[in-house]
N, C-alpha and C positions, 0 to 999 in steps of 0.2 A: 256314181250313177250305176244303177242294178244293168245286168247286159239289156232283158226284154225292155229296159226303155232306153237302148241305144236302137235296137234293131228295130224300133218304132220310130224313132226320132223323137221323144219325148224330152223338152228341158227341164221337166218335174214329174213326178208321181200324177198320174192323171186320177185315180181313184186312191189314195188315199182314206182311210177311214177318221181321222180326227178332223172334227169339223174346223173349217177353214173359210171364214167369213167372203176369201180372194173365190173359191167355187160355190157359193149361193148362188141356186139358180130359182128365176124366179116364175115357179108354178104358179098356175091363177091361186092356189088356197095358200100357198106360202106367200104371194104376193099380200093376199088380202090380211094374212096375218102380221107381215112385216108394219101394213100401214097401218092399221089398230093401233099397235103399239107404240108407234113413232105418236099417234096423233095423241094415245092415252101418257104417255109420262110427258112430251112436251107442254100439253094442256093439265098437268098438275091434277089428275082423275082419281091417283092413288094404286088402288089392287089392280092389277090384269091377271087371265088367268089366258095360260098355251096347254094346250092338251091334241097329243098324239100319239099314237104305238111305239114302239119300241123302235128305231132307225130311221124313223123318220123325216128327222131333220132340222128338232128342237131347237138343238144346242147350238148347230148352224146359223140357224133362224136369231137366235138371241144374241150370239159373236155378230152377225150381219147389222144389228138394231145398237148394239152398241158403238159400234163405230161409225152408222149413220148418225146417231144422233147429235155428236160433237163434241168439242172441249168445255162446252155450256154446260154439260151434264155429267155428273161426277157418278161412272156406273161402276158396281161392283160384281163379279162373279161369282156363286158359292156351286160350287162343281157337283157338294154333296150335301143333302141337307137333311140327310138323316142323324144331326149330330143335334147334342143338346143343345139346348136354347143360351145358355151363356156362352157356348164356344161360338155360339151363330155370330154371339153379339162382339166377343172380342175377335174373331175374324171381319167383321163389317168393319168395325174403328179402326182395326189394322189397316185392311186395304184401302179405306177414307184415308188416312197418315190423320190418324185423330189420338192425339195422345189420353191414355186412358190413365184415370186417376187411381182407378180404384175395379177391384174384381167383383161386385156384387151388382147385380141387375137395376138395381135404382142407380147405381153411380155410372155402368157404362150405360147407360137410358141417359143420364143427365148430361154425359158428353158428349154425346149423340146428339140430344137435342140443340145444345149449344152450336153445334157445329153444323148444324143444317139451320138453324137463325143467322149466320153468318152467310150461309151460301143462298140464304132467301136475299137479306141484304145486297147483296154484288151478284144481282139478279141471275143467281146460279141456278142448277136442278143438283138433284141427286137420287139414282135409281139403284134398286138393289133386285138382281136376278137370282132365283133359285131354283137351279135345274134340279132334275130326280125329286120332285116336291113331293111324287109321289110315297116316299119311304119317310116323312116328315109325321110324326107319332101324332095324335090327335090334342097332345097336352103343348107341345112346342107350335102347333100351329095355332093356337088357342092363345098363345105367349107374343107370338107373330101376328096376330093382329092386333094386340097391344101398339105394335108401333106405326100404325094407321092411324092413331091416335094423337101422332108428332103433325102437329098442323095447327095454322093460324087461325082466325078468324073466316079468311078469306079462300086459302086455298091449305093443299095436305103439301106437307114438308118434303115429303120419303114416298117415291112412287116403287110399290111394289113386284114385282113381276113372278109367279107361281109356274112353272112349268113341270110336266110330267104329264103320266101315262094318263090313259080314262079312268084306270078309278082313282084316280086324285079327286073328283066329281066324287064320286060314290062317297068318299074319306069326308067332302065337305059337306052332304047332305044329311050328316050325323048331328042328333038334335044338342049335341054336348057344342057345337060349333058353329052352329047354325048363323050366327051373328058375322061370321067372317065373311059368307057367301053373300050375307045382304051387304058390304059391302065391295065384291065386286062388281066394276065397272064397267072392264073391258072383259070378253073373253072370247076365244079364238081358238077354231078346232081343226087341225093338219090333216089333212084328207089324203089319200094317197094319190099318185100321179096319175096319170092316161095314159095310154101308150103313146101315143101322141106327145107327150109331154115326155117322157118316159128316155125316148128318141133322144130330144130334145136335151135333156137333160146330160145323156152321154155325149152326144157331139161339143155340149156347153165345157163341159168338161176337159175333154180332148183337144178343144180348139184352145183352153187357158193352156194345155201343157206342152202347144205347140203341134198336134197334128188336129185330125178331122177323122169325121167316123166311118168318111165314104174308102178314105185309105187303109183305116185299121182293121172293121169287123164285115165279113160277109152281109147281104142283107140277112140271108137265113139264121147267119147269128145272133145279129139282132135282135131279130126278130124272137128266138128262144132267149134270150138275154131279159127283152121285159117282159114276155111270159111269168119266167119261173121268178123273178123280184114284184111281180104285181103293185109294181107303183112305188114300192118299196126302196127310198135311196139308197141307204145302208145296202141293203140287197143286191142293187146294182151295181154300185164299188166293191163288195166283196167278188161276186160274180165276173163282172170285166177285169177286173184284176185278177182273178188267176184264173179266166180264159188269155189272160194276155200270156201270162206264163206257161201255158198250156201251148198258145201259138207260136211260143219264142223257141219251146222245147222241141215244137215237129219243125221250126224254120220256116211255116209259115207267116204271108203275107199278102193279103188280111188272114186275120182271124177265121177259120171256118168255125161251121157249127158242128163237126165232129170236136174239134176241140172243146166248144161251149159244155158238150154233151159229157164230156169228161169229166166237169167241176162242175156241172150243175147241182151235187147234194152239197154242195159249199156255198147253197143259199142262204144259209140260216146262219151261219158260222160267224164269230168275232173275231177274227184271228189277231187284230193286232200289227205289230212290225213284225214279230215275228216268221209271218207266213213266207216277208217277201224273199226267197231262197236267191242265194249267187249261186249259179252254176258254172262250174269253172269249163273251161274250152272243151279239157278232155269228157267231163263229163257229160258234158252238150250235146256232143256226138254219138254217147252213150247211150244217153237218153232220145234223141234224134232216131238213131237205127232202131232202138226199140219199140217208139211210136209209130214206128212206119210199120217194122211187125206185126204189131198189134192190129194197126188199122185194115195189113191183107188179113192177117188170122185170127188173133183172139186179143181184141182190144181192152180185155179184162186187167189185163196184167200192168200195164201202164196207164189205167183208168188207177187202178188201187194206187199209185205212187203218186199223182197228181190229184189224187180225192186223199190223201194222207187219212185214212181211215184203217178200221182195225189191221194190225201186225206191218202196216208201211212204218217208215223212218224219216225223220227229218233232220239234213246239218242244218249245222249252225255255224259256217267259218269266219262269219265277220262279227262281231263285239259290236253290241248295240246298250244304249242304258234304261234299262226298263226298269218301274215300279213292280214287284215281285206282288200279284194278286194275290192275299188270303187265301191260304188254303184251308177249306171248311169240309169234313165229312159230308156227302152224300151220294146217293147212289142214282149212276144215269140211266134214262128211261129208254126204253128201244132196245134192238140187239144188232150192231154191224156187222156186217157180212162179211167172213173171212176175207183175207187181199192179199196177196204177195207182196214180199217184199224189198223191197231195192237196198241193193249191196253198197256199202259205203266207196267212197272212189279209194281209200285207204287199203282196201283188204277184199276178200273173195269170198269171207265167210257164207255157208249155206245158211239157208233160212231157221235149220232145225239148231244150230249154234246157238240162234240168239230168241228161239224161243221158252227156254229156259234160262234163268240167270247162272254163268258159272258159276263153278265154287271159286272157295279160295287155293290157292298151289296148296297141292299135298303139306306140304312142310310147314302149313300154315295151320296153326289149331282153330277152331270154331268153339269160343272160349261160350261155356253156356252160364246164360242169369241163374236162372230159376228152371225148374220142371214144377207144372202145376198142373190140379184139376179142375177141369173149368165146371163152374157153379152157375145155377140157373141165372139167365140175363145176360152172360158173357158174352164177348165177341172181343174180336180183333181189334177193335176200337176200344173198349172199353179196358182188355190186356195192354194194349200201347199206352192210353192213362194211367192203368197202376204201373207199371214198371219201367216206363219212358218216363213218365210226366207230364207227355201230353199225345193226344192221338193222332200223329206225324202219318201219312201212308205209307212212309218209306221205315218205317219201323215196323208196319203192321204186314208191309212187303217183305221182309228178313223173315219175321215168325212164320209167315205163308211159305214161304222160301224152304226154313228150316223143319217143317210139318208136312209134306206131300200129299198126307192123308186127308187135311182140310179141305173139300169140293164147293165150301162158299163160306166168306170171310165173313157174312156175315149170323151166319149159322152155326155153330159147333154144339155137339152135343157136351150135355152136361157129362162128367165124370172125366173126359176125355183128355187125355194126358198131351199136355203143349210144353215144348220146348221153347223158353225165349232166348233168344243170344241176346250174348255182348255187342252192343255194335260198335265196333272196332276200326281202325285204322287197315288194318291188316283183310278184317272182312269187305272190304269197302272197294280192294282193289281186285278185281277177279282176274282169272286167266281165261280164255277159252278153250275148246279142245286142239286148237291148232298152235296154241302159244302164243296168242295177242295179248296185250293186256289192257283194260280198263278199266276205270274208275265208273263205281256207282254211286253217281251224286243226287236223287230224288226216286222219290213215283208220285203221284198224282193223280187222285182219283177223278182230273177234269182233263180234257187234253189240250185243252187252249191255255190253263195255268202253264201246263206241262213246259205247252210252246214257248211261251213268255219268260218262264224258269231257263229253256235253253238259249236262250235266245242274250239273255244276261248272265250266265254262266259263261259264256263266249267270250266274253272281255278277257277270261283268262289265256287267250291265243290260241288254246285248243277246239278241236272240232267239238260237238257237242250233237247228241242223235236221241232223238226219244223214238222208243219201241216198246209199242203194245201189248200188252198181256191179258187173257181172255180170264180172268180168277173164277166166274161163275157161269151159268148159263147166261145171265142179262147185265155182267159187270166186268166192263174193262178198263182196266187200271195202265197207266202213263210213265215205262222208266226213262230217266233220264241219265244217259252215258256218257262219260268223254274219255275219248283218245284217238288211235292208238297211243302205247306208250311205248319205249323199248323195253320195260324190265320192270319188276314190281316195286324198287326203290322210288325211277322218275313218276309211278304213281303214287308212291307217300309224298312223295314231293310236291307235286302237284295237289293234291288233298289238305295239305299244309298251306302252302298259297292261298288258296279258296276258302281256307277258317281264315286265314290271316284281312282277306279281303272284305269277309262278312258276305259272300257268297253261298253258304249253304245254308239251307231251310233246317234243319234239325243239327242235332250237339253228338258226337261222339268220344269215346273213350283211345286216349292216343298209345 
């Protein structure tokens, strides 16, 4: 149990972000979309279609319908359905336990079919849900209402369910598909809350995880609480959860809304498990005196460590097991406002320590690839492809490292003489100016990968911190550190571990 749900008296995560069929709450438009669906697949209708923004409350909505409907009904979940149409189909017989004969689309079709003649038989159902329907290619959905086609005489075999954003609509009004849309049945569109509802919603909440809203949050807080989420679930659990840890940090109880006002730009934010920070005793107190500083004088400074935005740090001391998200080039929109930094509870380091990556100890070479000149088209991405093999940030982080002269990773002038390293064992482990040592395990050009990266690196026992780097005017980049260490062997050592574990994102040279 995290501290801020002891200091609350919480028996459970009260906001949570993975949907959780146990906190369905049921808004008039989630209501109305629940019964639709209970009435379109028990009544053998065939397609429904769910359509909502992004946090809505979809996939909530669809766990809540599957386990209303019962053991009558054989429901399968596909989480992601932007995958080809055969894997669609050997994931659906998988999760059916429907032995598949054969890998070709007429034979897993033929098992399929067999198998829901059986469950018509022993007057069964069986529903198949497709969340993110939205990213479903226009040929796969095309494939997908082929099995609308599994039906009697009398009624459809295989009741559909399409869920995703609004333009899943837009995807189905394409004249290439157009036959899919004539037959849906049902279709149901997730509205956002009321404030009203809004309320509602977090006390429903709070009261499954054992307290209430009138104990935890100010009204004032509240009240900015469904402001800045506008109805928005997702929004709402990000938000009261790290206003809870905002309130736990000043020892507040309830919740004010200076606290709210501190994590309000952490409306939009996925953070995942990661975000939820243990703060250890000493550190409480640390953080405590500070937010009290702040609030008589400049609440900037502890707004930055609780908004973890550019140049804050985040630990990671407890080992959680997280799916390591794809890391894909691209570059983020906006530019974040400088922020102070919070000092690890390990070390004292100043802020200008770890705004630059150390080197490595003197006695340590920085063994160089290549010197090359870059040719029109190049970039840092495109140098980490030729001479990595693939375009890792944290290799394109070392080149930027090892060039000072680069002012945007993704600009360099043609002719321009770049040094690539080795990336090494040896380079891997830095010193700082004061003699700490640690390990650089990533960068990340998203900072919620970042989070999720430290946050599963952590299994290794060690602390783990991601700190900000500002690379251009509109681009910041995500390192991800662990330690301290005592000396640069227990960081080979440590580095060794982490390949042995299959914990790092990119390959180096030992």
């Amino acid at each position: 149990m995290t501290d801020y749900r002891q200091h609350y008296g919480f028996s459970i995560d009260p906001f949570d972000i993975e949907p959780d069929p146990e906190f369905f709450f049921p808004s008039e438009s989630h209501s109305e979309a629940l019964a639709a669906l209970l009435y379109g697949i028990n009544h053998r209708k065939g397609f429904a279609l769910v359509l909502g923004d992004a946090g809505i409350g979809k996939t909530t909505l669809i766990r809540r319908a599957m386990r209303e409907l019962g053991p009558k009904v054989r429901s399968v979940f596909i989480p992601q359905s932007g995958i080809p149409y055969e894997q669609l189909l050997k994931d659906i017989l998988l999760k059916l336990s429907v032995p598949q004969r054969g890998d070709t689309k007429g034979a897993m079709l033929h098992d399929l079919y067999g198998y829901l003649i059986r469950c018509l038989e022993q007057d069964e159902n069986a529903a198949i849900f497709l969340d993110e329907a939205h990213d479903i290619s226009l040929e796969v959905i095309e494939e997908v209402r082929l099995l609308a086609n599994l039906e009697t005489s009398k009624s459809k075999l295989l009741q559909l369910v399409l869920a995703g954003r609004p333009e899943l609509m837009e995807k189905l009004r394409s004249d290439v598909i157009r036959q899919i849309k004539q037959r849906i049945v049902i279709s149901c569109r997730i509205e956002a809350m009321t404030d009203a509802e809004s309320r509602q919603y977090i006390d429903h909440r709070l009261r499954i995880a054992g307290s209430s809203g009138a104990a935890v949050f100010t009204e004032k807080a509240l009240s900015m609480i469904c402001r800045l989420a506008k109805g928005n679930p997702l929004a709402l659990n990000i938000l009261c959860r790290n206003a809870l840890e905002a309130g736990y940090a000043l020892s507040e109880k309830p919740v004010s809304a200076a606290a709210v006002k501190m994590v309000q730009h952490e409306k939009d934010l996925m953070p995942g498990e990661a975000v939820r920070k243990r703060i250890s005793a000493g550190r409480h107190r640390r953080l405590r005196n500070t937010a009290l500083a702040c609030l008589i004088g400049a609440g900037a400074a502890l707004a930055g460590f609780l908004l973890g935005t550019d140049g804050a740090k985040r630990i990671f001391p407890q080992p959680r097991s997280l799916e390591l998200a794809e890391q894909k080039p691209f570059k983020e929109e906006g530019k974040t406002p400088a922020l102070p930094r919070e000092a690890a509870p390990t070390e004292k380091e100043s802020p200008a320590d770890l705004s630059v990556l150390p080197r490595p100890s003197p006695q340590e070479e920085i063994h160089i690839k290549n010197i090359v000149a870059v040719k029109k088209g190049e970039n840092l991405h495109v140098l980490s492809q030729q001479y990595y093999g693939e375009p890792n940030t944290m290799f394109m982080d070392r080149i930027l490292e090892l060039n000072p002269d680069i002012t945007d990773p993704n600009v360099i002038l043609v002719g321009q003489k770049i040094r690539i390293p080795e990336i090494t064992a040896s380079l891997l482990v830095i010193e700082s100016s004061r003699g700490i040592f640690k390990v650089h395990i990533g960068t990340f050009l998203n900072r919620e990968v970042a989070l999720q990266y430290g946050d599963r690196a952590a299994q290794s026992g060690k602390d783990v911190e991601v700190v900000s780097r500002k690379v251009s005017q509109t681009e910041t980049w995500y390192r991800v550190l662990a330690g301290p260490f005592a000396g640069r062997e227990e960081g080979l050592d440590f580095l060794e571990d982490l390949t042995k574990k299959e914990l790092l994102p990119f390959s180096y040279s030992r």
